[in-house]
BAVOKE-737780 format. One record per residue (C-alpha): residue number from 1; residue in one letter; chain; x negated, y negated, z negated. Coordinates in nm, 4 decimals. Layout:
BEGIN
{pos = NUM, code = a, unit = A, px = X, py = Y, pz = Z}
...
This chain:
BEGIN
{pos = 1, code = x, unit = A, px = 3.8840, py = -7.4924, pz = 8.7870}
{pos = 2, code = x, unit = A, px = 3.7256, py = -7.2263, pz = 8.5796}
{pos = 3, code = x, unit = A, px = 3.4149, py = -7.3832, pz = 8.3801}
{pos = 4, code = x, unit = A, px = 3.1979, py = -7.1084, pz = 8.4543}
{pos = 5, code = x, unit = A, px = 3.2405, py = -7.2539, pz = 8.8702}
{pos = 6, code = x, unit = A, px = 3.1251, py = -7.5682, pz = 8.7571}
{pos = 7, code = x, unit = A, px = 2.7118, py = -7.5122, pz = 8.7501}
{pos = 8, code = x, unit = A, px = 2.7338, py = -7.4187, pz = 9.0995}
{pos = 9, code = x, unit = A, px = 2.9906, py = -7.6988, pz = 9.2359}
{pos = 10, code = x, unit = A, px = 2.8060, py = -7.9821, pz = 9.0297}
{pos = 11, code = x, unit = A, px = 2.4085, py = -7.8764, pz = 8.9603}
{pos = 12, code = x, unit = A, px = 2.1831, py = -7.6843, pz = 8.6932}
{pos = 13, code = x, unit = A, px = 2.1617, py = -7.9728, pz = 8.3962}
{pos = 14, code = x, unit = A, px = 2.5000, py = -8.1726, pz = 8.2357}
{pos = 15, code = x, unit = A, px = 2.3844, py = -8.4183, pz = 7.9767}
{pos = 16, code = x, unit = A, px = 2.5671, py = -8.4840, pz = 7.6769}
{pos = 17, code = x, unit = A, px = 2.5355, py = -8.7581, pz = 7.4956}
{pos = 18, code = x, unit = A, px = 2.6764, py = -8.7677, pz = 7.1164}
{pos = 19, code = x, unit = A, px = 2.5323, py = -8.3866, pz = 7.1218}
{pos = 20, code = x, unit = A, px = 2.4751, py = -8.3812, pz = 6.7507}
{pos = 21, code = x, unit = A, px = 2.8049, py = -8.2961, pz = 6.5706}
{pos = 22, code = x, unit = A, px = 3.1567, py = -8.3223, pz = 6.6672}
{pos = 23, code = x, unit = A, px = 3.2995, py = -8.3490, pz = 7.0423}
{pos = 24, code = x, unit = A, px = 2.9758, py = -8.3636, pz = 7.2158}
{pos = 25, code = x, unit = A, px = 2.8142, py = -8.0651, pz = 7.0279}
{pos = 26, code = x, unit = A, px = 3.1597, py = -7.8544, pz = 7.1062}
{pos = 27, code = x, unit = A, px = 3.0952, py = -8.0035, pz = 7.4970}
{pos = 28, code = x, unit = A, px = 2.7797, py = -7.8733, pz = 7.4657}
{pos = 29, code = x, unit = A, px = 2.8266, py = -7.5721, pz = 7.3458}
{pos = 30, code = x, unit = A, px = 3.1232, py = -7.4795, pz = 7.6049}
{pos = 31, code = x, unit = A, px = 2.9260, py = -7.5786, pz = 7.8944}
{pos = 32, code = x, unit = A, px = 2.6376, py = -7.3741, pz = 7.7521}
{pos = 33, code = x, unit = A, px = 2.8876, py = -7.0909, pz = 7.7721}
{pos = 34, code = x, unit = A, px = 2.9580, py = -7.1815, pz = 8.1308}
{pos = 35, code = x, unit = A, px = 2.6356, py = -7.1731, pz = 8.2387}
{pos = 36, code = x, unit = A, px = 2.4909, py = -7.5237, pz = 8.2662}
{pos = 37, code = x, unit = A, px = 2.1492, py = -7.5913, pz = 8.1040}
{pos = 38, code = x, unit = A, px = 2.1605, py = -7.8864, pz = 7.9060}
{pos = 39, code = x, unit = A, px = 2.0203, py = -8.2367, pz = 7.8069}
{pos = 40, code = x, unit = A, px = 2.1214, py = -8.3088, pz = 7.4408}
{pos = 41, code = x, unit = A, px = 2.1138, py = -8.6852, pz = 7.3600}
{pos = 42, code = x, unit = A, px = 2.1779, py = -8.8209, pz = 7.0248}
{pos = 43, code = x, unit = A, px = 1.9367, py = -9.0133, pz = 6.7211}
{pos = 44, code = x, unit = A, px = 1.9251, py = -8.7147, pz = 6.4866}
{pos = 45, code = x, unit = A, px = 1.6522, py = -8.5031, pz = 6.6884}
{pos = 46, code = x, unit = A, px = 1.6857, py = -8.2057, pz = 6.3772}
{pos = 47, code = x, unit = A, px = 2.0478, py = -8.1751, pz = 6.4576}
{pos = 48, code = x, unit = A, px = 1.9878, py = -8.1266, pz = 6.8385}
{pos = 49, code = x, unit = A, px = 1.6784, py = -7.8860, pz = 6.8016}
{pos = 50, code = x, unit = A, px = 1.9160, py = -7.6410, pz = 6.5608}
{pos = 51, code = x, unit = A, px = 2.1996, py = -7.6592, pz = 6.8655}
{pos = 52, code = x, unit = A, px = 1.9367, py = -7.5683, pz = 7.1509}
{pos = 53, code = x, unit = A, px = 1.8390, py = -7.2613, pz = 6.9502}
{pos = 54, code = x, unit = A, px = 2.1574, py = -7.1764, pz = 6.8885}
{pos = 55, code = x, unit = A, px = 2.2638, py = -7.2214, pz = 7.2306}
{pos = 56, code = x, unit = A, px = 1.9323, py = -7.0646, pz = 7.3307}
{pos = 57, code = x, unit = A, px = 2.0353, py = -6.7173, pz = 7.1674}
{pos = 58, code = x, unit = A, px = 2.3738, py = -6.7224, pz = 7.2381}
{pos = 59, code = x, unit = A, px = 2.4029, py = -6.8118, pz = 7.6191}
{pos = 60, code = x, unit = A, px = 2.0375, py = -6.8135, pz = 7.7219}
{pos = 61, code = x, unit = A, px = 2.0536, py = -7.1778, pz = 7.7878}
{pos = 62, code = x, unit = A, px = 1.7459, py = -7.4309, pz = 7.8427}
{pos = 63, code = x, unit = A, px = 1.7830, py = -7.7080, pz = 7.6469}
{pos = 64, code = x, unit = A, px = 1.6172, py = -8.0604, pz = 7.6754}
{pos = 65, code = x, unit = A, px = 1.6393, py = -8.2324, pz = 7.3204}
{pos = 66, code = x, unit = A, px = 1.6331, py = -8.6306, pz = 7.3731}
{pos = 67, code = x, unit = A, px = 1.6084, py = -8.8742, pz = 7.0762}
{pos = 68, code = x, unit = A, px = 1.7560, py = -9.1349, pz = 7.1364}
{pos = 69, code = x, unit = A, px = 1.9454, py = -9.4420, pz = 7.0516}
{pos = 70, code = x, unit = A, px = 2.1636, py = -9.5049, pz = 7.3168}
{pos = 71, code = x, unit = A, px = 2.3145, py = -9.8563, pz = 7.1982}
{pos = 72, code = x, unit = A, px = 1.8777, py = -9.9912, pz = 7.2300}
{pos = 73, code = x, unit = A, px = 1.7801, py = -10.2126, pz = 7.5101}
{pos = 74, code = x, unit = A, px = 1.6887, py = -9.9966, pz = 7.8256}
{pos = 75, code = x, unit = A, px = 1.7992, py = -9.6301, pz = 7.6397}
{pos = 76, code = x, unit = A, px = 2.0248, py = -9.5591, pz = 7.9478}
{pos = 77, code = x, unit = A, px = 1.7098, py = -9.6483, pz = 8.1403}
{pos = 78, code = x, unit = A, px = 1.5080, py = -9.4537, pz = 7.9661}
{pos = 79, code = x, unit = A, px = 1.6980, py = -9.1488, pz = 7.9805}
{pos = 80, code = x, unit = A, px = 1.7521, py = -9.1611, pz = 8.3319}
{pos = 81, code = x, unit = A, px = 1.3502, py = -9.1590, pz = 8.3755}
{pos = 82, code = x, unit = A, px = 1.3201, py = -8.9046, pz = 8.1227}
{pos = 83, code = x, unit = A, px = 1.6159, py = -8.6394, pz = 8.3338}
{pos = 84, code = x, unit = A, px = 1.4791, py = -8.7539, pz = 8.6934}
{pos = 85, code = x, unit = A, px = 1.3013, py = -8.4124, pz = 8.7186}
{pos = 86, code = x, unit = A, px = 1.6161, py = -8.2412, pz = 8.6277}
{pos = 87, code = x, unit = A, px = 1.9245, py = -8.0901, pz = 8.8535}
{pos = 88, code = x, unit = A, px = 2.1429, py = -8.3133, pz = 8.6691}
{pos = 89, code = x, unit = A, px = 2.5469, py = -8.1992, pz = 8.7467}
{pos = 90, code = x, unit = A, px = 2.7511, py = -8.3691, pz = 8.5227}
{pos = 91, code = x, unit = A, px = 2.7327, py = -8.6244, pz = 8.2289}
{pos = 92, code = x, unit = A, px = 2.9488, py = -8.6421, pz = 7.9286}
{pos = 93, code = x, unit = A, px = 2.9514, py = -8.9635, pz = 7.7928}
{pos = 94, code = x, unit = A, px = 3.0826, py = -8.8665, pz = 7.4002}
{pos = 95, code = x, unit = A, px = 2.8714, py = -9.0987, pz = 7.2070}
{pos = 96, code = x, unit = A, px = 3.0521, py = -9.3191, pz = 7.0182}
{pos = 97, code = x, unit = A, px = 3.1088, py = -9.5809, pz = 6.7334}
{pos = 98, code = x, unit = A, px = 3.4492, py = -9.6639, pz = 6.5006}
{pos = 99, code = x, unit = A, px = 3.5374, py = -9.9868, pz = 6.3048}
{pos = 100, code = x, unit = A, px = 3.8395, py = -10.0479, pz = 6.1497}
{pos = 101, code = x, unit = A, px = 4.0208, py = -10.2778, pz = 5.8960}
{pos = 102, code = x, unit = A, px = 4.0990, py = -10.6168, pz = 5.9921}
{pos = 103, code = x, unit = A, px = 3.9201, py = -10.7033, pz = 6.2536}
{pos = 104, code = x, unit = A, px = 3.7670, py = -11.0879, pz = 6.1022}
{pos = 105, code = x, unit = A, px = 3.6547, py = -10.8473, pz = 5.7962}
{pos = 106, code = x, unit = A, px = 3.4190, py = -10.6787, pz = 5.9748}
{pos = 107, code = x, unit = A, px = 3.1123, py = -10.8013, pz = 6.0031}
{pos = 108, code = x, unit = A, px = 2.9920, py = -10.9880, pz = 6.4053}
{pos = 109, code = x, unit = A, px = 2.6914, py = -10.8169, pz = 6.3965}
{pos = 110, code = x, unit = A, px = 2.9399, py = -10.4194, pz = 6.3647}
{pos = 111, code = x, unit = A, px = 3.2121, py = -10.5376, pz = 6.6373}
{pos = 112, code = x, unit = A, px = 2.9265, py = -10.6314, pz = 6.8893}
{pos = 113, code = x, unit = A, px = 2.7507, py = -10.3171, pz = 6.8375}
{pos = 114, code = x, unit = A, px = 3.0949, py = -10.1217, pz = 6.8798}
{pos = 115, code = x, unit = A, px = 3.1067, py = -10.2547, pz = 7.2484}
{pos = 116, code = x, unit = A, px = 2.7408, py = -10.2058, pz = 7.2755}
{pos = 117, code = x, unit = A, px = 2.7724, py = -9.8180, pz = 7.2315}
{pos = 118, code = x, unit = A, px = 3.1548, py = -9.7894, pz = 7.3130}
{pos = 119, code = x, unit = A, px = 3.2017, py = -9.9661, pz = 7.6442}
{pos = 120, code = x, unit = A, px = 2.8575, py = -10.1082, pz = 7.7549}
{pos = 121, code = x, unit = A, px = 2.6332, py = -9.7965, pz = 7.7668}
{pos = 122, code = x, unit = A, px = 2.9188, py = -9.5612, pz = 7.9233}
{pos = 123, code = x, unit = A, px = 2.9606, py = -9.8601, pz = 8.1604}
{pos = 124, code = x, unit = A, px = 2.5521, py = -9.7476, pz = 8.2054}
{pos = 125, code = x, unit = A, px = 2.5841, py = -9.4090, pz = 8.2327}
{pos = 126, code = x, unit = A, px = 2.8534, py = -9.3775, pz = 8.4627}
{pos = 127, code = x, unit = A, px = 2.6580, py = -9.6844, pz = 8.6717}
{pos = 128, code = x, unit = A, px = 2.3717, py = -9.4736, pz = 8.6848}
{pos = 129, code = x, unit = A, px = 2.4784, py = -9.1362, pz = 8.7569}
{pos = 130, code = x, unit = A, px = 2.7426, py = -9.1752, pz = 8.9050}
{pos = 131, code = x, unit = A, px = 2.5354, py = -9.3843, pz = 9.2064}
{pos = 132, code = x, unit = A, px = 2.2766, py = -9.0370, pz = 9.1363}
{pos = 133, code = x, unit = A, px = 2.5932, py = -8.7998, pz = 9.2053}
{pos = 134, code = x, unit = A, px = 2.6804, py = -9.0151, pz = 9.5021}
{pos = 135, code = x, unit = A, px = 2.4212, py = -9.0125, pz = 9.6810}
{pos = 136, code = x, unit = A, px = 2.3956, py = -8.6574, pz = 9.6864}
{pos = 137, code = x, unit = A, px = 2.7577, py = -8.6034, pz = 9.7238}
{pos = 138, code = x, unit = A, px = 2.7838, py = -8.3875, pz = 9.4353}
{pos = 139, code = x, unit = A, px = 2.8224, py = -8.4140, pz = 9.0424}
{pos = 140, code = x, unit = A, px = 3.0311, py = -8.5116, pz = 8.7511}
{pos = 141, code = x, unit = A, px = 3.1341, py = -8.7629, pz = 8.4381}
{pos = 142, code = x, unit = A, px = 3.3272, py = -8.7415, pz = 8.1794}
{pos = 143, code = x, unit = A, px = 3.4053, py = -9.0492, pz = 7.9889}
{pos = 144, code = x, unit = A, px = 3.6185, py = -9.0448, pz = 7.6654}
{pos = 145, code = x, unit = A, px = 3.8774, py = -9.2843, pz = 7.6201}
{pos = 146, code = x, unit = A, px = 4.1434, py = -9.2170, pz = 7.3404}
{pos = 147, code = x, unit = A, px = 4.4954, py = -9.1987, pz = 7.2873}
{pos = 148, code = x, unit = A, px = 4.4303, py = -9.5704, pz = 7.1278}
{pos = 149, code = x, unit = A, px = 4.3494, py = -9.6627, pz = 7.4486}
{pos = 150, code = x, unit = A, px = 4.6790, py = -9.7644, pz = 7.5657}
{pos = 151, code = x, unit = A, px = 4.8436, py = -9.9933, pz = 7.3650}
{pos = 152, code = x, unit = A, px = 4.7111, py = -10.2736, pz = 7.1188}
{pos = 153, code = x, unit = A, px = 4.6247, py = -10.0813, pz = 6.7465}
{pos = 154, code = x, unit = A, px = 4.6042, py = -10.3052, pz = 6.5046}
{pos = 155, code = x, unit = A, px = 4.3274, py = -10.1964, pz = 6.2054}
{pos = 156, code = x, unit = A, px = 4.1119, py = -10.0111, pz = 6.4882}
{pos = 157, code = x, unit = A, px = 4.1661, py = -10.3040, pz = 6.7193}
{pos = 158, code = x, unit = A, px = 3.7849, py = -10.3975, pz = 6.9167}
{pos = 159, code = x, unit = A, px = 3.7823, py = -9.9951, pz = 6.9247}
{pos = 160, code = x, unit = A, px = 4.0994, py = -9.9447, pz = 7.1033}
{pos = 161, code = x, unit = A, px = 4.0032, py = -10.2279, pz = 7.3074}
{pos = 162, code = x, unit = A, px = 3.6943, py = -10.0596, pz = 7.4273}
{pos = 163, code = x, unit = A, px = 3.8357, py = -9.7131, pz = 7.4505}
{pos = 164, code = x, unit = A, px = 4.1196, py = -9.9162, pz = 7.6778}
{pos = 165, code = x, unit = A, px = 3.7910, py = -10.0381, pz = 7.9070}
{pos = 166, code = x, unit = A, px = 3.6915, py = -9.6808, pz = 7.9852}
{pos = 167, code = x, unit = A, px = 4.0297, py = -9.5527, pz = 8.0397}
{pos = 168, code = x, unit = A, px = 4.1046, py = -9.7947, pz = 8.3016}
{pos = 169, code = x, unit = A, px = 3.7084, py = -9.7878, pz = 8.4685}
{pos = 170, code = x, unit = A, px = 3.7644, py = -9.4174, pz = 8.4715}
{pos = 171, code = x, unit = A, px = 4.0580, py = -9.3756, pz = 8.6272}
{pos = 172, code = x, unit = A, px = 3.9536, py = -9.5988, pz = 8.8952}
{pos = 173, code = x, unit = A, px = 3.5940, py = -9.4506, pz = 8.9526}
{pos = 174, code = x, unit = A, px = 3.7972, py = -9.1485, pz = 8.9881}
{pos = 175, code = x, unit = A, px = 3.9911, py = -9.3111, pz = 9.2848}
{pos = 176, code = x, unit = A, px = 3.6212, py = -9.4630, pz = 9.4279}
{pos = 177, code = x, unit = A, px = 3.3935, py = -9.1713, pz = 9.3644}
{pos = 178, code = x, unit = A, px = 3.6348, py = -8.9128, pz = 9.5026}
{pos = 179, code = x, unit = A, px = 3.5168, py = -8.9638, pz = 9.8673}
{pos = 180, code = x, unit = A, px = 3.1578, py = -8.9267, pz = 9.7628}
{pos = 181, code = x, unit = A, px = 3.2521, py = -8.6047, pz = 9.6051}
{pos = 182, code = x, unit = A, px = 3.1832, py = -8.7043, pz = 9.2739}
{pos = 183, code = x, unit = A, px = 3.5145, py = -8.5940, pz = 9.0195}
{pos = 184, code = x, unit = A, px = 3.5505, py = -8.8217, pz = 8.6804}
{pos = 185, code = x, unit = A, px = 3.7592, py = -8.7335, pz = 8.4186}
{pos = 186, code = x, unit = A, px = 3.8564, py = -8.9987, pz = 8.1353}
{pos = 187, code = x, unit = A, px = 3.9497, py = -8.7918, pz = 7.8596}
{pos = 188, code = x, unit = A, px = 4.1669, py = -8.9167, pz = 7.5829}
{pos = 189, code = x, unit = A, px = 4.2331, py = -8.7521, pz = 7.2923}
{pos = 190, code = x, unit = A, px = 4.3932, py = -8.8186, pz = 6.9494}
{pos = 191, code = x, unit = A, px = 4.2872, py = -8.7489, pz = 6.6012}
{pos = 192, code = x, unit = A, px = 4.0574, py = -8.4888, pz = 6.6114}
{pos = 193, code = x, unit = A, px = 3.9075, py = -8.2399, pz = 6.3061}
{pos = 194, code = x, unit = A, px = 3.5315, py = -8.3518, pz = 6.3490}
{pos = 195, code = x, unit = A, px = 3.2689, py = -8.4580, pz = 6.0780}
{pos = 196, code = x, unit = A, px = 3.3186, py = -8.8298, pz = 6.1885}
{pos = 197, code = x, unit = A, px = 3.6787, py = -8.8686, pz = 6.1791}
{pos = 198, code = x, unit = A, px = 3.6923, py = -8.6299, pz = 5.8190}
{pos = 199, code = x, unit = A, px = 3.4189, py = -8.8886, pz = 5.6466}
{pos = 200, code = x, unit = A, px = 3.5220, py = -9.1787, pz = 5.7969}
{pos = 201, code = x, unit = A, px = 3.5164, py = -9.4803, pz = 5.5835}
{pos = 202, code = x, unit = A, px = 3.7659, py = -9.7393, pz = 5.5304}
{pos = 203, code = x, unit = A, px = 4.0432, py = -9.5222, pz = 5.7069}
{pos = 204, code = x, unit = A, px = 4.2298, py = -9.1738, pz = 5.6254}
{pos = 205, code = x, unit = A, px = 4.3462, py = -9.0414, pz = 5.9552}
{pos = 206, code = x, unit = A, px = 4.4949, py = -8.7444, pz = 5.7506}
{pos = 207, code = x, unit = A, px = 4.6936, py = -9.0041, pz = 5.6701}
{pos = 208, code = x, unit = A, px = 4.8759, py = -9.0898, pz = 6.0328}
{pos = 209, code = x, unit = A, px = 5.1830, py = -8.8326, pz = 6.1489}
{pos = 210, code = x, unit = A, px = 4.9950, py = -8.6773, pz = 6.4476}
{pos = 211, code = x, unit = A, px = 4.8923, py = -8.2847, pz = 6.4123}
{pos = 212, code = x, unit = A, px = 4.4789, py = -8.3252, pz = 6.3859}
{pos = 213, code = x, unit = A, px = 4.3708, py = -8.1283, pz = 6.6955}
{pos = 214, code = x, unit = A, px = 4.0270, py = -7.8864, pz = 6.6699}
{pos = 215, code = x, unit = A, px = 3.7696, py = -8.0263, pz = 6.9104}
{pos = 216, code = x, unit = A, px = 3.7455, py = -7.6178, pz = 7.0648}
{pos = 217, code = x, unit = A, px = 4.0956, py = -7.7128, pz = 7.2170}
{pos = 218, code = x, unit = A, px = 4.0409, py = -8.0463, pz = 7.3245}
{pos = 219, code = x, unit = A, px = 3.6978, py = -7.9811, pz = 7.5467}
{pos = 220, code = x, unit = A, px = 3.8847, py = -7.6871, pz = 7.6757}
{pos = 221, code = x, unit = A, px = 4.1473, py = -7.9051, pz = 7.8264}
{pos = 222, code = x, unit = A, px = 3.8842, py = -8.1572, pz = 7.9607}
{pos = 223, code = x, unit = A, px = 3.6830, py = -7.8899, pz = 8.1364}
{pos = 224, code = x, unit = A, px = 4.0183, py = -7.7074, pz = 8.3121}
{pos = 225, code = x, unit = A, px = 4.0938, py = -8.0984, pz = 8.4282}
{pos = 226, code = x, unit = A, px = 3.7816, py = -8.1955, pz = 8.5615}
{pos = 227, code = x, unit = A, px = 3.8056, py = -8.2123, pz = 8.9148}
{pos = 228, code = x, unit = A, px = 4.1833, py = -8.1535, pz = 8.9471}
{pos = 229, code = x, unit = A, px = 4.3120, py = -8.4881, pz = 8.7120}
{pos = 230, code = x, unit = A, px = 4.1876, py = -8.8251, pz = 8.6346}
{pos = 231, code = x, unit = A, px = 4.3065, py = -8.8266, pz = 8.3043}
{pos = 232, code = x, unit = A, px = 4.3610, py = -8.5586, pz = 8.0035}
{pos = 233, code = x, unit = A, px = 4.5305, py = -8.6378, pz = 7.7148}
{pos = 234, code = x, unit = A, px = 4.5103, py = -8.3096, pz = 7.5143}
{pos = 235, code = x, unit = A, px = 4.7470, py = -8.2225, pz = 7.2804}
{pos = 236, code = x, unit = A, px = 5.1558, py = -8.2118, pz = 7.3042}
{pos = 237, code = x, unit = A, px = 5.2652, py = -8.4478, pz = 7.0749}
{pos = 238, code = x, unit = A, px = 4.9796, py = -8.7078, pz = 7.1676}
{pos = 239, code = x, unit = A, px = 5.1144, py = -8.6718, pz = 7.5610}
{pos = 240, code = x, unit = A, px = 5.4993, py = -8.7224, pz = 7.3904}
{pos = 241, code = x, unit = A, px = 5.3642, py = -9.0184, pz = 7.2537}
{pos = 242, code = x, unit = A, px = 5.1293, py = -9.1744, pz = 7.5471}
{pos = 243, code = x, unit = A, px = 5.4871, py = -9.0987, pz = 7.7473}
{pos = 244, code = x, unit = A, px = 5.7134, py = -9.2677, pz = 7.5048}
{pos = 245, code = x, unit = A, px = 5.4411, py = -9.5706, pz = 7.5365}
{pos = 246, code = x, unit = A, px = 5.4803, py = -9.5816, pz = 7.8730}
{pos = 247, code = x, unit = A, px = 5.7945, py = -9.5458, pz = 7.9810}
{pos = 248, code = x, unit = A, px = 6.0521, py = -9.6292, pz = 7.6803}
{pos = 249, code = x, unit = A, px = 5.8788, py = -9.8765, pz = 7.4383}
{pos = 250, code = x, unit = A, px = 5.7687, py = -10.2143, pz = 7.5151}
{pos = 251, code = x, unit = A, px = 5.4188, py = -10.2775, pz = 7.4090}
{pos = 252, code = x, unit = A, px = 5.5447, py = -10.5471, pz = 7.1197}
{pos = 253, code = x, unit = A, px = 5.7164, py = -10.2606, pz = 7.0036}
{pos = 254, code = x, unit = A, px = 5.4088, py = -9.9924, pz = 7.0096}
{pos = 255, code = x, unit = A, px = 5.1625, py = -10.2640, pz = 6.8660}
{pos = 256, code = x, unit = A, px = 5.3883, py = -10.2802, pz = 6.5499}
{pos = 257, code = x, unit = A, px = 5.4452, py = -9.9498, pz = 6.5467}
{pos = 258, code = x, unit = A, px = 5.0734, py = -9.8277, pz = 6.5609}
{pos = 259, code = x, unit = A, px = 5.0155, py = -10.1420, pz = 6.3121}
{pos = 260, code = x, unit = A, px = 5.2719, py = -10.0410, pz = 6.0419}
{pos = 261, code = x, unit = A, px = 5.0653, py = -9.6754, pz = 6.0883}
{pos = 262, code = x, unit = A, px = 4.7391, py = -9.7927, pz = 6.0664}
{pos = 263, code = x, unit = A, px = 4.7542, py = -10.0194, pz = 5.7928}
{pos = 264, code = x, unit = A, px = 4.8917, py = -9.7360, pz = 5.5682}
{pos = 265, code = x, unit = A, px = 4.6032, py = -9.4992, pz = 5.6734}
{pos = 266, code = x, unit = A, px = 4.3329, py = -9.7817, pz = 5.6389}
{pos = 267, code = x, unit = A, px = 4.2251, py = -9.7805, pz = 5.2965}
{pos = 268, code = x, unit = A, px = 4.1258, py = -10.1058, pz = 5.1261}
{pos = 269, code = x, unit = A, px = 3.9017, py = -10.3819, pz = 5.2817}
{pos = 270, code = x, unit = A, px = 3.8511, py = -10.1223, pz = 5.6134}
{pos = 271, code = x, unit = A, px = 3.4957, py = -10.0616, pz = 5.6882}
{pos = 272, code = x, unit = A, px = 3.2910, py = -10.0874, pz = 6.0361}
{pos = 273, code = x, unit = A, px = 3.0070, py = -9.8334, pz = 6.0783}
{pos = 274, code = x, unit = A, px = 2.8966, py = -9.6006, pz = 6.3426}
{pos = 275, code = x, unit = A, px = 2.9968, py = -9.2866, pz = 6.3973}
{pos = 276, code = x, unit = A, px = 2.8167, py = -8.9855, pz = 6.3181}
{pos = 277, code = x, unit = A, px = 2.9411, py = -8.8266, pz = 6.6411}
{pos = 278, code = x, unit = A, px = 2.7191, py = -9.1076, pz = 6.7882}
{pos = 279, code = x, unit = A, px = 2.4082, py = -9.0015, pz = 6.5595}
């Protein structure tokens, strides 16, 4: 479908959540380009002020700027009473959070709040909107998984787990939502060149043999998929490798692999934090 269909199809307003730097602010900025007004969520309100301007004067968008941390009790609440005035169309669920190392290194208190922001809130947001979309038999979600998602990765393994949580409640609200004629996308992508993943602590991914894709290229593919695939993996070499996965290694076999490559890219003690993509 061509992007600049999708205000009409879906409604006025897509959320973004994650708006502040890296996948979300490219989502943003695309469907800004498309024609969709836009609700940027994220906790860094000066970062999300600069991109409405910006997106002000170059597409003529209205923005709604929304402080807000997501992985706080009732935020999905709260920002579903704060967009209930809004022609909401579509959500894009890119907040997110990364810990890595070995996993009994990292501190209770970071895994918990991994799941928290990784798998509970889009579990919220696509609860939320998607019953919104339903009931008016039109709208939208994108949920990002990751090409992690599918097989156990040892050094980034409560992350892969959660990213493995939204790939597979995607791809099934995708079957369920369908008749309501709401689309969902799960969108899984690889390594990709964005201020979290280049300052991430306690792991190089320069450092793992998978071309780092611009985040231009991988929104691009999302939006052409959504409504015509459950699932994008963008990139060539990352869809060689989710085939391989599938289809000619067992999963012992891909857990040691993605181990062995992992623990070489994790530098030492790893390090659990939260992304700034999430900020």
């Amino acid at each position: 479908m061509n992007p600049r269909n999708l205000p009409t199809k879906y409604g006025e307003y897509a959320v973004v959540t994650g708006a502040s730097s890296g996948i979300g602010a490219e989502f943003a900025t695309q469907l800004a380009a498309a024609g969709f007004n836009l609700v940027l969520v994220a906790r860094r309100r000066e970062r999300l002020a600069e991109l409405a301007d910006r997106l002000r004067a170059e597409h003529g968008t209205n923005s709604e700027v929304v402080e807000l941390d997501l992985a706080g009790e009732g935020a999905v609440s709260e920002l579903a009473r704060r967009t209930q005035h809004l022609d909401i169309g579509l959500v894009v669920a890119s907040a997110g959070g990364l810990t890595s190392g070995q996993f009994v290194a990292n501190s209770l208190e970071a895994e918990t709040a991994l799941l928290a922001l990784n798998l509970v809130v889009p579990m919220q947001l696509a609860h939320v909107y998607g019953g919104l979309f339903a009931s008016r038999r039109r709208g939208a979600l994108i949920l990002l998984a990751s090409t992690v998602a599918f097989a156990p990765a040892p050094y980034l393994a409560n992350y892969a787990a959660a990213k493995a949580y939204i790939a597979s409640l995607g791809q099934a609200l995708n079957y369920e939502l369908k008749r309501s004629g709401v689309d969902v996308l799960t969108l899984a992508p690889g390594p990709t060149r964005t201020e979290g993943v280049e300052t991430a602590e306690g792991i190089d991914f320069g450092k793992l043999p998978l071309p780092m894709g611009p985040p231009s290229k991988v929104v691009r593919k999302a939006l052409r998929g959504l409504g015509r695939k459950p699932l994008v993996i963008p990139g060539f070499m990352n869809r060689v490798s989710d085939f391989m996965g599938k289809h000619l290694a067992p999963r012992r076999a891909q857990t040691v692999m993605f181990g062995r490559l992992l623990s070489r890219a994790t530098t030492e003690g790893g390090h659990a934090r939260r992304s700034k993509e999430a900020a």
